[in-house]
C-alpha positions, 0 to 999 in steps of 0.5 A, spaced: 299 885 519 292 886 523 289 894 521 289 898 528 285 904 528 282 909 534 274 907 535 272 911 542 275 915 547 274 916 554 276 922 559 274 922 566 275 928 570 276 927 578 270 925 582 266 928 588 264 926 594 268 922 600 276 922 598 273 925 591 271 917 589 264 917 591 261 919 585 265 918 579 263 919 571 262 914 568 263 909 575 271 910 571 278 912 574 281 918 572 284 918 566 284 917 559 283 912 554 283 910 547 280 904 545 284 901 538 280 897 534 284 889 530 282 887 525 285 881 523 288 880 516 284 877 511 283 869 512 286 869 519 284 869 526 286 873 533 287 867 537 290 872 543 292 878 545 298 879 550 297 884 554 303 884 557 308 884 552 305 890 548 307 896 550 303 904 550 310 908 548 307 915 547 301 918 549 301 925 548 295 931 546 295 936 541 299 942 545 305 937 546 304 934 553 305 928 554 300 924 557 303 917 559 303 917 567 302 910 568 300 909 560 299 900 558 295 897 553 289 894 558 289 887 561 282 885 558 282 885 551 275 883 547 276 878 542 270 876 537 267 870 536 270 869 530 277 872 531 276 877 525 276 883 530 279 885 537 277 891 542 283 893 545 284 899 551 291 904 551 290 908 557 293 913 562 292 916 569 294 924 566 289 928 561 289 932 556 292 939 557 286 945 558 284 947 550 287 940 547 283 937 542 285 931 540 291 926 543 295 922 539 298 914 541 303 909 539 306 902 540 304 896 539 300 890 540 303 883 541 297 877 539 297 871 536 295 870 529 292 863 526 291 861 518 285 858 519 282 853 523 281 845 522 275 841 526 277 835 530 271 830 531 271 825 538 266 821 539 262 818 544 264 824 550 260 822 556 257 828 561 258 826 567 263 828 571 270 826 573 270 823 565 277 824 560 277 825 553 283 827 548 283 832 543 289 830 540 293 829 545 291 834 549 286 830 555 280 834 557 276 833 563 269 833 564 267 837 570 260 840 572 254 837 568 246 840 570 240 838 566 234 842 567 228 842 563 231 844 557 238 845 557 245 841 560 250 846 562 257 843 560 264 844 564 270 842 560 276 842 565 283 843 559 290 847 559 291 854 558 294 852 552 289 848 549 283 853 550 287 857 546 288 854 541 280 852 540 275 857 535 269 854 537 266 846 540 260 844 537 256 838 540 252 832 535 247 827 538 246 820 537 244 821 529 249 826 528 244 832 528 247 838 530 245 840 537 243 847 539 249 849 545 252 856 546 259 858 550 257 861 555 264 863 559 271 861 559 277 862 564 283 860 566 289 861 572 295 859 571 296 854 566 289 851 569 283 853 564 275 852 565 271 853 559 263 852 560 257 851 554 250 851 554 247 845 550 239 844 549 240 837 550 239 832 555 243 826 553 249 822 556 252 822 550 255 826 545 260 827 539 264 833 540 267 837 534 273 841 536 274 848 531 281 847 533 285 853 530 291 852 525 298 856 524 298 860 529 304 865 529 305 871 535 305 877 531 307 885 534 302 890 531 304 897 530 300 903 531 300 910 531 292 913 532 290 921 533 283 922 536 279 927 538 271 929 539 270 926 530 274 919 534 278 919 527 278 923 522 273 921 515 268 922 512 262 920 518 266 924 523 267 930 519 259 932 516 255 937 517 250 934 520 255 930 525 257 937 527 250 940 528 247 934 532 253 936 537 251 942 541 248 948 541 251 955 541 259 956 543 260 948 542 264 946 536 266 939 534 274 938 532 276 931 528 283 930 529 286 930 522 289 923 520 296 921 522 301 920 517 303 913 515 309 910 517 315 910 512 316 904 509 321 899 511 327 899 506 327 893 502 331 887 504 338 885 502 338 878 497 342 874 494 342 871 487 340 865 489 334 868 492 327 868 489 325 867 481 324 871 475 315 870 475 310 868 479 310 861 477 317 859 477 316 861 485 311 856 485 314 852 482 321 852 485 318 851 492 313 845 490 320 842 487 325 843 492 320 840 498 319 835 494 326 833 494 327 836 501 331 841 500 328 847 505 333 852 504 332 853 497 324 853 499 327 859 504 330 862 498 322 863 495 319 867 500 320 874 502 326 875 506 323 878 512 317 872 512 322 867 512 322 866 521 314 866 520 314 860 515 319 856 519 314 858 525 307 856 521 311 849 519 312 848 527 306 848 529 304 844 523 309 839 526 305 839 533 298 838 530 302 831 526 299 827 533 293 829 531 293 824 525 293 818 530 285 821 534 282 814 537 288 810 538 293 813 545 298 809 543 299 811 535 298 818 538 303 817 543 309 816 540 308 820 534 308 826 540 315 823 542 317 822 535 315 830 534 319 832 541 325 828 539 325 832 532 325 839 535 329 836 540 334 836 534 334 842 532 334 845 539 327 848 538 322 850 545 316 851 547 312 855 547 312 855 539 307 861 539 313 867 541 316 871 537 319 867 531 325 870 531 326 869 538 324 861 537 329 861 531 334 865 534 341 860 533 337 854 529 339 854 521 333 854 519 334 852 511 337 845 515 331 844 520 326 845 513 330 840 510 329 834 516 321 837 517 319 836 509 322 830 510 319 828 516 312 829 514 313 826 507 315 820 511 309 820 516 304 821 510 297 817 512 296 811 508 293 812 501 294 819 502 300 823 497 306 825 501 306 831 497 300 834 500 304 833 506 308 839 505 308 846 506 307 849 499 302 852 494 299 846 491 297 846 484 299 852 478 298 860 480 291 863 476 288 869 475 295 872 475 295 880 476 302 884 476 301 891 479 308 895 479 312 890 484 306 887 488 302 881 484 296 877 486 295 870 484 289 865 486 291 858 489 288 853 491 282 858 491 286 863 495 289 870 493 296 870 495 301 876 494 308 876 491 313 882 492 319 883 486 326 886 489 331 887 485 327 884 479 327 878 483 319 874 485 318 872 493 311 869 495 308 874 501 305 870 508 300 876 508 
């Protein structure tokens, strides 16, 4: 799950002037806030984070009032450029009690995760307005192009969902020289989404590349945060040095001492037909019951409470399969009907980014794994190994280190983790 922590607290008073609202500190409400920093599991990106699903559930002081008059998590989160980090702000209208010296928070945000990112090439995109372009089979509409002396300012005109599922766009010239553009803003109302670049050139025509965002999953990530005038307890926030530059005489610093974590979950029940007796034979059996189709046996591999997000990762793999046919509509198009023939099948609806066990919720998952391996084996390009179709480790665990239950093996050049129950091995989606 994505770390949260407390990184800033913000208590303003009441204002003064006319209505007590003409002057205010900081120009802010009254009320406090605490900013929660994300920070996304390693080889993950945020995509988003939704507001409106998550939720502030207490917000109290140190003396044990409770502070959460009108408390939500704010509508305006900042996400990184790279999607590794997010700013996100839990605030109340109430403030601390007269001598509290530090508040506590809990609740939990609701975002969408990506297991990485692919780029996807469209060539000879012509910037002039009213122009059409897909991605996939996503159709792109160039909107306002402005050349000045230096630079072209570039609208794309696009759904809300497709802009989500953009990390970055790059632009080539006519010699495949990468040309120097800038994401300059970006919007949406409704489903209707704007996205708008700066790039150093003056050309007509250009290939665009698209970072398209891979394997995304809606996650709610828990958080239980104390802050006070130290923001979090630690080494930084508690020096003496920390302490001198506060104030002078009468003026004491206070850190809020750290929240306890939470008690681990219980470990799932499993049956004996679940997981395998090492690393390497999780391996294994997965890779082998792909390749002969059976899913619920590549299900019986990974840990029982990742299951619903595998068969979500295999979801949005599947949407990406129209992808494949970029340059050629028609392939494209009935690859699109093909894939919503077979979702239609399971009795599986979009949006594929909710909650996975609201996606899932009466589908047999080992029967819709079973048709999906089948599936994108038989759509495997020409020339290419079916086998690397499938959405499986590929290739032996190495560099395998056992501590306790937990194990770490490299794939692929990748650190994945194992988790044993019950003597039994499973892959983590970590």
């Amino acid at each position: 799950m994505p770390q949260v922590t407390a990184t800033a607290i913000r208590v303003v008073g009441l204002g003064l002037g006319a209505n007590g609202s003409e002057l205010r500190p900081f120009n802010e409400s009254p009320g406090t806030v605490v900013v929660l920093a994300v920070q996304a599991p390693r080889g993950n990106g945020i995509v988003q984070i939704d507001s409106s699903g998550s939720k502030l559930d207490t917000f109290t002081d140190d003396k044990g009032q409770s502070l959460l008059e009108e408390g939500k998590i704010g509508p305006f989160p900042r996400i990184s450029e790279d999607g590794s980090a997010a700013l996100v702000e839990a605030e109340v209208r109430a403030r601390p009690s007269a001598g509290a010296t530090s508040i506590s928070a809990q609740g939990s945000i609701a975002m969408t995760l990506a297991a990485g990112s692919k780029p996807t090439r469209v060539a000879n995109v012509r910037l002039i307005q009213g122009q059409t372009f897909r991605v996939g089979t996503a159709t792109i509409t160039v909107g306002e192009v402005t050349t000045d002396e230096e630079s072209t300012k570039i609208t794309l005109g696009l759904t809300r969902t497709v802009l989500n599922t953009i990390r970055e766009v790059r632009f080539f010239d006519a010699k495949n020289a990468p040309i120097e553009s800038r994401r300059t803003s970006s919007g949406y109302f409704n489903e209707k989404a704007e996205v708008q670049f700066d790039a150093k050139t003056k050309e007509k025509t250009v290939t665009a590349e698209f970072e398209l965002w891979q394997n995304q999953r809606v996650v709610k990530a828990p958080f239980t945060v104390q802050a006070g005038l130290g923001v979090a307890a630690g080494p930084r926030a508690s020096s003496s040095s920390d302490a001198a530059a506060g104030g002078g005489s009468g003026t004491t610093k206070i850190d809020a001492p750290a929240a306890p974590p939470p008690p681990p979950p219980p470990p799932p029940v499993i049956t004996k037909d679940d997981g395998a007796q090492s690393v390497e034979a999780v391996v294994k059996q997965m890779q082998s019951a792909a390749q002969a189709g059976k899913g619920g046996q590549v299900l019986s591999m990974i840990y029982p409470t990742d299951r619903p997000t595998y068969a979500q990762g295999v979801t949005m793999a599947l949407t990406f399969l129209p992808m494949s046919a970029l340059g050629n509509e028609k392939e494209a198009d009935r690859l699109t009907k093909e894939v919503d023939a077979f979702f239609a099948k399971h009795q599986i609806k979009p949006p594929f980014s909710k909650d996975p066990a609201e996606l899932f919720k009466g589908v047999d998952l080992a029967a819709f794994l079973s048709d999906a391996m089948v599936f994108m084996k038989g759509h495997a390009k020409k020339g290419d190994n079916p086998a690397d179709a499938l959405p499986v480790p590929s290739g032996r665990p190495e560099n395998v280190k056992i501590t306790g239950d937990e194990a770490v093996a490299t794939l692929s050049g990748k650190d994945v983790k194992f988790t044993k129950v019950s003597n039994r091995w499973f892959i983590r989606l970590e």
